[in-house]
N, C-alpha and C positions, 0 to 999 in steps of 0.2 A: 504494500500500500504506500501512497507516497511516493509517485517517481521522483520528483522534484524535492516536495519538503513530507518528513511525517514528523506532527505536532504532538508533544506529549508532556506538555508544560505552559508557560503562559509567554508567547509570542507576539512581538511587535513588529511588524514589515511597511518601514516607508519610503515610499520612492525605489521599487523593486522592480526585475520584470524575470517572473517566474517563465521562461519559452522552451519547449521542445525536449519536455523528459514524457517519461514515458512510463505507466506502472504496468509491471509484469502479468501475467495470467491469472486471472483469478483476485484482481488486485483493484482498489477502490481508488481513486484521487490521482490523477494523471500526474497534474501539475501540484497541489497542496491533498493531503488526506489530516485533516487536523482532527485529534483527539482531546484535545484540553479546552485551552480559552487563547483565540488568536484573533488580532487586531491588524485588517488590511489598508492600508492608507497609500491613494497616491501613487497605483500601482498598476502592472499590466501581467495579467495572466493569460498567456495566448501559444496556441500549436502544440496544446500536450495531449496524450493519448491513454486512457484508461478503458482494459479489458470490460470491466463493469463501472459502477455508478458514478457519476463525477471526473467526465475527463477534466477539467481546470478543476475541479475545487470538490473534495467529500467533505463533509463538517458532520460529526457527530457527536459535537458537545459545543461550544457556543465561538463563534465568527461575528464577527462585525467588519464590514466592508464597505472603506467611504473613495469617494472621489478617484475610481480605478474603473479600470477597463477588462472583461471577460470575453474574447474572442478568439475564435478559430481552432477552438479545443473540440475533440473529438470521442465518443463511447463508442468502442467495440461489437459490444453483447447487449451494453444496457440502456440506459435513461442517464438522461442530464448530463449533454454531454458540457454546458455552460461550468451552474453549480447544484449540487443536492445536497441539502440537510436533512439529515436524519435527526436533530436534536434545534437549540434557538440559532437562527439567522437575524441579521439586520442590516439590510442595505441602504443606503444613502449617498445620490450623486452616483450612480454605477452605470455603466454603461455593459449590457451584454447581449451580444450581438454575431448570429454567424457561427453559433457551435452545433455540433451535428450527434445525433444518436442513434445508436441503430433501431430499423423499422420492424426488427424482432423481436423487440424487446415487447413487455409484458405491455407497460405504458409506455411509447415510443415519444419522449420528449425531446428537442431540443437541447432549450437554454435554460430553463430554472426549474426545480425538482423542489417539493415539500412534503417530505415524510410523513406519514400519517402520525403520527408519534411528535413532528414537530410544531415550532411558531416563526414565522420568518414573516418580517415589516421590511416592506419598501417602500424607497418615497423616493422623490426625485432623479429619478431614474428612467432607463429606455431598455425595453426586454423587447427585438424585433431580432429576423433573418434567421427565421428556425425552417425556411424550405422545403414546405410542405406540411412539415409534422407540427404538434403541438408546440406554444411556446415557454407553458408553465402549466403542472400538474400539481395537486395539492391543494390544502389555504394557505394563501398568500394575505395576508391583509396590508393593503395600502394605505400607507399615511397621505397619500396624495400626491398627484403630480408628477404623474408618472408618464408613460408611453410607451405604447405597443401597437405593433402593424397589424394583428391580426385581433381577439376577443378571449381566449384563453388563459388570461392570467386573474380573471378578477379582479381587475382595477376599476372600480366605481367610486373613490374620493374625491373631493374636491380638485379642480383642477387635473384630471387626468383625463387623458386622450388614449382613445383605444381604436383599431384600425386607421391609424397614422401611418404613414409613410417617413423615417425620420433622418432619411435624405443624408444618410451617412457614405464616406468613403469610406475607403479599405485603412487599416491604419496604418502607420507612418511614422517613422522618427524625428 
């Protein structure tokens, strides 16, 4: 688990750019598989690859992720190739965009994955470019002010836009 980073302690990453690891077979979190309490700030999580849940990001104990980027991350076998929480999520200011899951899977998700088990709030944010497939499975509850191309993530707060187009390029140094 863990191609990139496996978290088992209390983690701070700012101004990082987790790219192009990779978790083994059978293995959860492409890019981060975090098991404690980890704080993403400022950051780019992009082109990792995980067998099952969570190509860019598994969380199965508590993530907070502001002002960073999740893109071009890829699942294998499973869902969520973005991020998937099994336990609390909190996004804010995130952009994720462009990861892909396989169409075998049980729920063929995309970008953002919510454990039946978890709680994940977003707000100000853009969850689009899930190509075909869903773009968020779970409850998600939005603080508001969000955006998405498609209807799948449950964003009905104030100030959020759903079937938006949100006119992004590919990313860039």
């Amino acid at each position: 688990d863990g191609g990139g980073i496996l978290n088992r302690g209390e983690l701070t990453l700012d101004a990082v750019v987790i790219a192009g690891n990779s978790a083994g077979r059978a293995a959860y979190g492409g890019g981060i598989h975090n098991a404690a309490t980890l704080t993403l700030r400022n950051s780019t999580v992009q082109g990792n690859t995980a067998a099952f849940d969570g190509g860019g990001i598994y969380n199965a104990s508590v993530i907070e992720v502001s002002n960073s980027t999740i893109t071009g991350n890829e699942v294998e076998l499973g869902r969520g190739g973005g991020l998937v929480s099994a336990s609390m999520a909190s996004l804010n200011n995130v952009t994720i965009y462009q990861n892909t899951a396989s169409a075998l899977a049980s729920v063929p998700v995309d970008n953002l994955v919510n454990g039946s088990t978890g709680t994940m709030t977003v707000a100000n944010s853009i969850v689009a470019g899930s190509g075909g497939l869903a773009n968020c499975a779970g409850v998600i509850q939005s603080l508001g002010h969000n955006l998405e191309d498609a209807s799948t993530c449950g964003f009905d707060a104030e100030g959020d836009l759903t079937g938006v187009d949100p006119l992004l390029l590919p990313i860039r140094d």
